[in-house]
C-alpha positions as CSV (number, residue, x, y, z in Angstrom):
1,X,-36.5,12.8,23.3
2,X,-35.7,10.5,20.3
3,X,-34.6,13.5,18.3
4,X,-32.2,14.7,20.8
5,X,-30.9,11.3,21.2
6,X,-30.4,10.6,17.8
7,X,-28.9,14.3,17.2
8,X,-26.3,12.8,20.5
9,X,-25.5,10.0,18.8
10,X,-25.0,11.5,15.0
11,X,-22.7,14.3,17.1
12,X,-20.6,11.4,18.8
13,X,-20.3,9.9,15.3
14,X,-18.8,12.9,13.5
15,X,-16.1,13.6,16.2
16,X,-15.0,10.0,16.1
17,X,-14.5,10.1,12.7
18,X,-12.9,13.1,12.9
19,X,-10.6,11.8,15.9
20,X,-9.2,9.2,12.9
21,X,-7.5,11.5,11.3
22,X,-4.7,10.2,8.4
23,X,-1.7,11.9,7.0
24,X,-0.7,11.1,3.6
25,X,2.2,11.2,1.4
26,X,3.1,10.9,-2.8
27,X,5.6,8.2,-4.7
28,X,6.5,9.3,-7.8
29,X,9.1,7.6,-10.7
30,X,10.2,11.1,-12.8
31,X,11.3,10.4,-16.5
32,X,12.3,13.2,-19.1
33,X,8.9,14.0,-20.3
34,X,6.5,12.7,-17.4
35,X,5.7,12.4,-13.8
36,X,3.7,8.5,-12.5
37,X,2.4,8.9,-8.9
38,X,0.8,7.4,-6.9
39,X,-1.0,8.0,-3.5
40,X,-1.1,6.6,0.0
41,X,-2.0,7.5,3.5
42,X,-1.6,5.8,6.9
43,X,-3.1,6.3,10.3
44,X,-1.7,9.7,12.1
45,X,-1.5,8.2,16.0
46,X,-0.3,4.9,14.5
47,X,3.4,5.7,15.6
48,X,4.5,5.2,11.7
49,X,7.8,6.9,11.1
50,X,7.8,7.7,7.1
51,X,11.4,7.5,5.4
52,X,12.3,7.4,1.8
53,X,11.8,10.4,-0.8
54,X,10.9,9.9,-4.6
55,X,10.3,6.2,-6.2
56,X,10.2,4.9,-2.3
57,X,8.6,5.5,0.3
58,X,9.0,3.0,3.8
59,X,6.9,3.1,7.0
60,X,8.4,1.7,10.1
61,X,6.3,1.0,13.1
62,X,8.3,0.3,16.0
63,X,6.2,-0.6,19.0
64,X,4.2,-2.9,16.6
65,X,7.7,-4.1,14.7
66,X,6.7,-4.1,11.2
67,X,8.0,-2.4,8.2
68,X,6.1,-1.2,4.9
69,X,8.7,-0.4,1.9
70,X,6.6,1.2,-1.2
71,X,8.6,1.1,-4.5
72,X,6.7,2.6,-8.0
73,X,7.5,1.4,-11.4
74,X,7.4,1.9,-14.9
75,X,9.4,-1.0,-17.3
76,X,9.5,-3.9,-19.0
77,X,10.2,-6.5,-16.2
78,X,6.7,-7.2,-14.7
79,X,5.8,-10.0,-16.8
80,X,9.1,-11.5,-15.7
81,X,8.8,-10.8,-11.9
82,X,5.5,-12.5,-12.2
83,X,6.2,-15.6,-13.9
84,X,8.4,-16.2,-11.3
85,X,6.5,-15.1,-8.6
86,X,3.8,-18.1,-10.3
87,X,5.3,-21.3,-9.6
88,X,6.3,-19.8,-5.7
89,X,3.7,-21.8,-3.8
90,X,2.3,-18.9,-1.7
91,X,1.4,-17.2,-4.8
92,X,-2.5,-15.9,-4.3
93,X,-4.1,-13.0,-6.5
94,X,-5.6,-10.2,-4.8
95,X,-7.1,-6.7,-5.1
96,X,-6.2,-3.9,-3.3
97,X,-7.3,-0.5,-3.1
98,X,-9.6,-1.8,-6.4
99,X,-6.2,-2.3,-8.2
100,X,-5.5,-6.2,-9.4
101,X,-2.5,-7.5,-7.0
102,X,-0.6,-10.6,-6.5
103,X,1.3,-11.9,-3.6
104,X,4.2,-14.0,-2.4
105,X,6.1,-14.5,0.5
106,X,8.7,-16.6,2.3
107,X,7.1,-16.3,6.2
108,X,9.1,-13.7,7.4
109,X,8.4,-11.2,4.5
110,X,5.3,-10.6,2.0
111,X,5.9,-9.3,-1.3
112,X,3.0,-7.4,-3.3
113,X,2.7,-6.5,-6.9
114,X,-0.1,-4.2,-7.5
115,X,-0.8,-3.4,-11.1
116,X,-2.1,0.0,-11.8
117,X,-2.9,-0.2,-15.5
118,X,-4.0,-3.8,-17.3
119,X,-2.9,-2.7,-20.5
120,X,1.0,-2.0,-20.7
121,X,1.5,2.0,-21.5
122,X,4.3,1.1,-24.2
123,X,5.5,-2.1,-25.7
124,X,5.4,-4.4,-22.3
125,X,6.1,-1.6,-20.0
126,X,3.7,-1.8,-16.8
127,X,3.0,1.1,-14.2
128,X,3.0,-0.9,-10.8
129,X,4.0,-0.9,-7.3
130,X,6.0,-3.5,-5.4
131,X,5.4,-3.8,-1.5
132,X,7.6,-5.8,0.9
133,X,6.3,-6.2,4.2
134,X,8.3,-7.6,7.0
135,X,6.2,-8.7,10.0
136,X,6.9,-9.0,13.9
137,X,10.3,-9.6,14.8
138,X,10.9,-12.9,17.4
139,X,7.3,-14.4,17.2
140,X,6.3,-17.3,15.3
141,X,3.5,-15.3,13.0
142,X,3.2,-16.2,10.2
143,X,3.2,-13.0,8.3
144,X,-0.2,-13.2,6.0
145,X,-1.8,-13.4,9.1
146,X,0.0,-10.6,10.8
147,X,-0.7,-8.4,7.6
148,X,-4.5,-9.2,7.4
149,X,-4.8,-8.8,10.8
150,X,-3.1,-5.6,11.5
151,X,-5.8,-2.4,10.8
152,X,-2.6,0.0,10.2
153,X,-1.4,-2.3,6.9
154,X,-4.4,-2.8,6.0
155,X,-5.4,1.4,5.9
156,X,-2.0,2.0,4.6
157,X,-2.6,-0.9,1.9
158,X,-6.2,-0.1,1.0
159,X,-5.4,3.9,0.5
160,X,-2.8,3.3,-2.3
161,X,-4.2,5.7,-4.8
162,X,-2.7,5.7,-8.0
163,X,-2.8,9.1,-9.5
164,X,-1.7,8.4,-13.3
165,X,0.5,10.6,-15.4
166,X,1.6,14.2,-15.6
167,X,3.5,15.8,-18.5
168,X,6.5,17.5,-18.2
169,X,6.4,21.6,-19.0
């Protein structure tokens, strides 16, 4: 009886995980001699509509009125952005998806830097993502706790994957 129970149980678990299925899509910056991507899924019945092609990629979840915009890098300006983003008071350090990450925002809107590399690749140029996250329209939420509270950001957030460099033929 135990056996069959627990062979019940292990059955149910499978086919719930399978029922949380994902779909994923690729951002990638193209230069003359390489390819940078990077990797990120999101939840398939989460009602995300996916836009954007190439360096971008933006989800847009209507009935839960937030937007995720995804924009990859490779240049010089990251040590810039984040001395700036340093003496912003909401400034906290982060990791996500095992990648270092820093964040800002201005209530309405989080901003994200996630750093893929800690070395620079060339003479300060820096592989990295920025994220802007715009949170519930017409409520008074503040928008760190929307974003750590909402399971769809968070899977979208902790699947960024980055996928390094490809060579051009």
């Amino acid at each position: 009886m135990k056996k069959l129970l627990s062979f019940i149980l292990a059955g149910v678990m499978v086919l719930s995980l399978a029922a949380c299925g994902s779909s994923g899509t690729k951002v990638t910056v193209e230069n003359d001699d390489k390819t940078i991507s990077i990797e990120l899924s999101y939840p398939e019945n989460a009602g995300i509509e996916l836009g954007g092609e190439g360096a971008y990629v933006d989800f847009t979840d209507d009935e839960e009125q937030y937007y995720v915009f995804v924009e990859l890098f490779e240049h010089d300006m990251y040590d810039y952005y984040k001395s700036g983003a340093v003496e912003d008071e909401t400034f906290t350090e982060t990791k996500i998806g095992g990648y270092y990450a820093y964040s800002t925002d201005d209530g309405d809107s989080m901003y994200t830097t996630i750093l893929f590399e800690e070395e620079p690749v060339e003479d300060d140029v820096y592989r990295y993502a920025e994220i802007q996250i715009d949170g519930p329209l017409n409520t008074d939420t503040d928008i760190k706790d929307f974003v750590k509270g909402n399971k769809e950001i968070q899977s979208i957030l902790n699947s960024i994957k980055y996928l390094g460099e490809t060579k051009a033929e």
